[in-house]
C-alpha positions as CSV (number, residue, x, y, z in Angstrom):
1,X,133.2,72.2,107.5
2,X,129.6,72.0,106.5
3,X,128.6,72.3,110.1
4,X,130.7,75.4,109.8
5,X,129.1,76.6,106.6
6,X,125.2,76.2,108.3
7,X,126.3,78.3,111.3
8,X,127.1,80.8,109.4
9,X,124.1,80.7,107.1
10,X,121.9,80.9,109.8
11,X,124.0,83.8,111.3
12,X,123.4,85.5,108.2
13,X,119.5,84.9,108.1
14,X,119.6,86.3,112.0
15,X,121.3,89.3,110.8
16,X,118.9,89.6,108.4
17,X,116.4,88.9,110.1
18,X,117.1,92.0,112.9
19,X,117.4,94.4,110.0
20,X,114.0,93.7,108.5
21,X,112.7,94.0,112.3
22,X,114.0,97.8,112.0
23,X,113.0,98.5,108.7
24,X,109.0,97.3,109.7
25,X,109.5,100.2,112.4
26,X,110.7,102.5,109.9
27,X,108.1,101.8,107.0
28,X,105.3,102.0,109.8
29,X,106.9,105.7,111.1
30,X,106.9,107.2,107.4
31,X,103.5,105.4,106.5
32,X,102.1,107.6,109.3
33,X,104.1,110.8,107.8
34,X,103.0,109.7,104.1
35,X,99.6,109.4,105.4
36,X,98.9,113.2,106.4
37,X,99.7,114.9,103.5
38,X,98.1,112.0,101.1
39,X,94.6,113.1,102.5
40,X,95.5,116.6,102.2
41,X,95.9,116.1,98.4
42,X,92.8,113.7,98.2
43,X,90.7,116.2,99.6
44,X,92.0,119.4,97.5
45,X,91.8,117.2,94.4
46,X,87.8,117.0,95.3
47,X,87.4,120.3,96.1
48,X,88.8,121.7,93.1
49,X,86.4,119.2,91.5
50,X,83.7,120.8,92.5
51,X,85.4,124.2,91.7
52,X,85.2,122.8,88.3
53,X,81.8,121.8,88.1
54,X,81.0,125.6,89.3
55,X,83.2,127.3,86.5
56,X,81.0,125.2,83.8
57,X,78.1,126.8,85.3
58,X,79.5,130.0,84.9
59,X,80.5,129.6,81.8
60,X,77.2,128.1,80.6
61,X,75.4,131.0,82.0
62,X,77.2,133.3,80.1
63,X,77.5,130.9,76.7
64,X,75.3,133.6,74.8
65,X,78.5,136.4,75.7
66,X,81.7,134.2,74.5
67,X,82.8,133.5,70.9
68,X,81.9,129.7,69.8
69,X,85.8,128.9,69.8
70,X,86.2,130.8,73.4
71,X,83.5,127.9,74.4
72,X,85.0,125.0,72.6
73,X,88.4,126.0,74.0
74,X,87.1,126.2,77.9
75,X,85.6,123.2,77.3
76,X,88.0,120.7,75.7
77,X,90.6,122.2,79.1
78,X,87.6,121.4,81.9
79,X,87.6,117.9,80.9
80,X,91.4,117.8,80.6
81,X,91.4,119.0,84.0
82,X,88.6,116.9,85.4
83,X,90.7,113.8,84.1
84,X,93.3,114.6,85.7
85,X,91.8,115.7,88.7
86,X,90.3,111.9,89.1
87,X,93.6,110.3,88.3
88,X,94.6,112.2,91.2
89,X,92.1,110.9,93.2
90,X,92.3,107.2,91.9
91,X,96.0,107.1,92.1
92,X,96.1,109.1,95.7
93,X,93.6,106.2,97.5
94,X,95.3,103.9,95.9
95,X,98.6,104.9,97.6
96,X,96.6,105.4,100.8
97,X,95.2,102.0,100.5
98,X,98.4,100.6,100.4
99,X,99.5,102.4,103.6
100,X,96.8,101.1,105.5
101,X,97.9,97.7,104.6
102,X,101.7,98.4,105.7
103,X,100.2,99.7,109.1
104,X,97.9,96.6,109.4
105,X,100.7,94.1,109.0
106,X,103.0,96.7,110.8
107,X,100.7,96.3,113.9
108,X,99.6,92.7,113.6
109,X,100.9,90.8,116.8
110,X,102.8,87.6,116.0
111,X,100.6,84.5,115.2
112,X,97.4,87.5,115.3
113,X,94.7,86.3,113.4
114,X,92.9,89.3,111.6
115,X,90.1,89.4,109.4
116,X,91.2,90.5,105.9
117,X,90.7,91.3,102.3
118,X,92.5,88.5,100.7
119,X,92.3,89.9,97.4
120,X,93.4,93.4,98.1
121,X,96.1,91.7,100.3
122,X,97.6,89.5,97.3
123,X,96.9,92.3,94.6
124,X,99.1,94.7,96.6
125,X,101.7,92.7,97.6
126,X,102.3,90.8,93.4
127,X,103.1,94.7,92.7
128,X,105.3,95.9,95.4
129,X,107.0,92.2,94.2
130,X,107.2,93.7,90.7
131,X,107.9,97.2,91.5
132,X,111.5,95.4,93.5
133,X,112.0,93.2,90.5
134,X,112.0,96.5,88.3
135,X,114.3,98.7,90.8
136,X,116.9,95.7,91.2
137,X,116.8,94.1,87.6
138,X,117.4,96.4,84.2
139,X,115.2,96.2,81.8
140,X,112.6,93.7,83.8
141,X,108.5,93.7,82.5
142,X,106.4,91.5,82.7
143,X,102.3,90.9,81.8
144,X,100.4,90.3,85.1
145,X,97.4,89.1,84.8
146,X,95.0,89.3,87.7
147,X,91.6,87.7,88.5
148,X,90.0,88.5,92.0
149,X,86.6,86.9,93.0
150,X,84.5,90.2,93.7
151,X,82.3,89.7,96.9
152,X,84.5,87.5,98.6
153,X,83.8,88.2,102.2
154,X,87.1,88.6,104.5
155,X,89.3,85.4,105.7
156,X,91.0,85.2,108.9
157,X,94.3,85.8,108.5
158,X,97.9,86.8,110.0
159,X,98.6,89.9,107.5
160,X,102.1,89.9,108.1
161,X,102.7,86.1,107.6
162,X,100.4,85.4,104.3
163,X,101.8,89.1,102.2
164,X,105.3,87.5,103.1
165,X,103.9,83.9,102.0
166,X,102.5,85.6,98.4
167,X,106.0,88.0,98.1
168,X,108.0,85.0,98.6
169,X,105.9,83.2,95.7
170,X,106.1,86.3,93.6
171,X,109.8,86.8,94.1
172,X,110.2,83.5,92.5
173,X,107.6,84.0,89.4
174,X,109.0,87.3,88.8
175,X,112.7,85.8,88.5
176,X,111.5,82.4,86.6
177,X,110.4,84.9,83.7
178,X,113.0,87.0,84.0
179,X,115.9,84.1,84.0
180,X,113.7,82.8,80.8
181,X,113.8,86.1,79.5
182,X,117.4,86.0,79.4
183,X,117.7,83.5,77.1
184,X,117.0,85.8,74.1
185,X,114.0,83.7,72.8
186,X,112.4,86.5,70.6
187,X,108.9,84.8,70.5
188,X,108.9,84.5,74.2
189,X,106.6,87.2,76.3
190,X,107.0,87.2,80.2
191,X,103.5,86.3,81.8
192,X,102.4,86.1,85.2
193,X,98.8,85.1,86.0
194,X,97.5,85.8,89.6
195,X,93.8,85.1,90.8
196,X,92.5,84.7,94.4
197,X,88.8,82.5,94.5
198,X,87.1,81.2,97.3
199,X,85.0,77.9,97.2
200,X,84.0,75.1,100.1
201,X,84.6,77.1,103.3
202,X,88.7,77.8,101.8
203,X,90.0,80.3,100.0
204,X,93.0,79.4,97.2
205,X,95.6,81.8,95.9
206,X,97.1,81.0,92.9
207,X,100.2,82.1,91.1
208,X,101.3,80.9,87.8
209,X,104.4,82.0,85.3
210,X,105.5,81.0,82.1
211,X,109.5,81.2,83.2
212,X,112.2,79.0,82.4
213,X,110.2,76.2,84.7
214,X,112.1,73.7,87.7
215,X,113.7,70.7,86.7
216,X,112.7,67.4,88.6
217,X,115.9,67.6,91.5
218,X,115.0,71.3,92.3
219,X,111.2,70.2,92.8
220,X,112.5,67.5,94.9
221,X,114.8,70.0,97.1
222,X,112.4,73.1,96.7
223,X,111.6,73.1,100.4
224,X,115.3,72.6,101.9
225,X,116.3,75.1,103.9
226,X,119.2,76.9,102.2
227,X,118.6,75.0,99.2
228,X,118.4,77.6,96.4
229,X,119.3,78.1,93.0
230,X,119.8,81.9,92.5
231,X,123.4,83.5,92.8
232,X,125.3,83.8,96.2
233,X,123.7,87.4,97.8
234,X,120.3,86.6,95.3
235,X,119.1,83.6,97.8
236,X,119.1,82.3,101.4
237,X,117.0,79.5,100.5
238,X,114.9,79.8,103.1
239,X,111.9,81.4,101.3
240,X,109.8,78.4,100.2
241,X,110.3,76.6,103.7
242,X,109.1,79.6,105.5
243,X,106.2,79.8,102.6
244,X,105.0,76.2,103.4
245,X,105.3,76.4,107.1
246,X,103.1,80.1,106.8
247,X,100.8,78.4,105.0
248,X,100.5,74.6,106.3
249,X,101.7,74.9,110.0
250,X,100.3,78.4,111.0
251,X,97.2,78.5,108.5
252,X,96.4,74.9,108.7
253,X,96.3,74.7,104.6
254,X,98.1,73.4,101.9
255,X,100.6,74.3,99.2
256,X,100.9,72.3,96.1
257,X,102.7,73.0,93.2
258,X,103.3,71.9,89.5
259,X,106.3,73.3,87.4
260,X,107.3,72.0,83.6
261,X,111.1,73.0,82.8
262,X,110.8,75.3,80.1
263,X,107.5,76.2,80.2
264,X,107.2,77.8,84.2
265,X,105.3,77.1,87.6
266,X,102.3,77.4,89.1
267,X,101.9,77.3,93.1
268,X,98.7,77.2,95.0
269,X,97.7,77.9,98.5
270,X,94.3,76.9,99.8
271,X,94.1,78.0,102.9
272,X,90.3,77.7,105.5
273,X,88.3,81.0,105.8
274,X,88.4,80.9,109.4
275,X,90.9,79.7,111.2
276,X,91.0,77.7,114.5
């Protein structure tokens, strides 16, 4: 019977398995689309920009010829429009920036080691973990708090296995707070503190939540395949397996973790610049 029960598990994680196969193709096909028309508004937000920066001209020229208010007026809506020109811009490379990164781990081969930016890897994978935890979950916030070494130079890699590692980690952190949350505590504020460091030839991402914490069976158990502890259709419990054997077997690092029931987790990954 549980022979019977593991076959089908594992039939179920196959299954799954081939449909997030297709859905890489698919997010790869529209980044491409996305792509196109993202420049397009990039570049028009610049031009009109500069467009901007002409009128101002104009209208200084011709300051002497224009009521005081007329002036005040044109003024206070140029810099309206100029901040919201650069929002466009900010928000618009951001959104291109995180194309790029679906079409790096899109085209990374299996087991391909590619240099990367560790930090921009993690910081854009803990929000599309947040974003899901939002869409899926009423009602869901949480403070993130994020601390990235600047200057950190890039670390060889495999994109596609490490942003799965940190989703996986994320998943986790965002549903420890959110599970807390649940408990009605009103003193209690949902925190999530992220930071990526380098130091002696490694580089460590780190991970830490004040959620409702693991008690000491499920730290025992933690890295059991199909062990899990969320609802049947929430969990394979496969996540943290795959997690340690991303980071330990193909990375050649090492995941630790402490956890306090009640008080929430922290897991780390330290993991060699360059990999052999």
């Amino acid at each position: 019977m549980e022979e019977d029960k593991t076959i089908k598990q594992l039939q179920q994680q196959l299954h799954k398995q081939e449909k997030l196969a297709s859905l890489g193709m698919l997010s790869a096909g529209i980044a491409h689309e996305i792509q196109n028309p993202l420049n397009f508004v990039i570049n028009f937000s610049k031009m009109s920009n500069r467009l901007l920066e002409d009128l101002v001209a104009v209208v200084d020229d011709n300051a002497d010829k224009m009521p005081e208010a007329d002036r005040e007026d044109i003024s206070d809506i140029v810099a309206d429009l100029k901040e919201n020109m650069a929002q466009i811009m900010e928000n618009g490379e951001r959104a291109v920036s995180i194309i790029q990164g679906i079409l790096l781990v899109s085209r990374g081969k299996d087991n391909e080691f590619i240099p990367s930016d560790v930090c921009k890897l993690v910081k854009e994978y803990v929000w599309l973990s947040y974003h899901a935890m939002r869409a899926n979950h009423q009602g869901f916030n949480v403070s993130i708090h994020e601390q990235y070494q600047e200057g950190m130079p890039q670390a060889m890699v495999i994109p596609q296995d490490l942003s799965r590692a940190v989703l996986n980690v994320m998943n986790n952190a965002c549903y420890a707070v959110w599970r807390r949350a649940q408990q009605g505590a009103a003193d209690y504020s949902p925190e999530i503190t992220v930071s990526v460091a380098m130091a002696d030839g490694c580089f460590t991402i780190s991970i830490a939540d004040n959620g409702e914490g693991m008690p000491a069976e499920v730290q025992q158990r933690l890295f059991e395949n199909f062990f899990t502890t969320k609802p049947i259709g929430e969990g394979t419990g496969l996540g943290m397996g795959i997690t340690r054997d991303i980071v330990e077997q193909k990375h050649k690092g090492k995941i630790s973790f402490t956890s306090t029931e009640g008080k929430g987790t922290t897991f780390t990954f330290t993991i060699p610049m360059k990999n052999e």
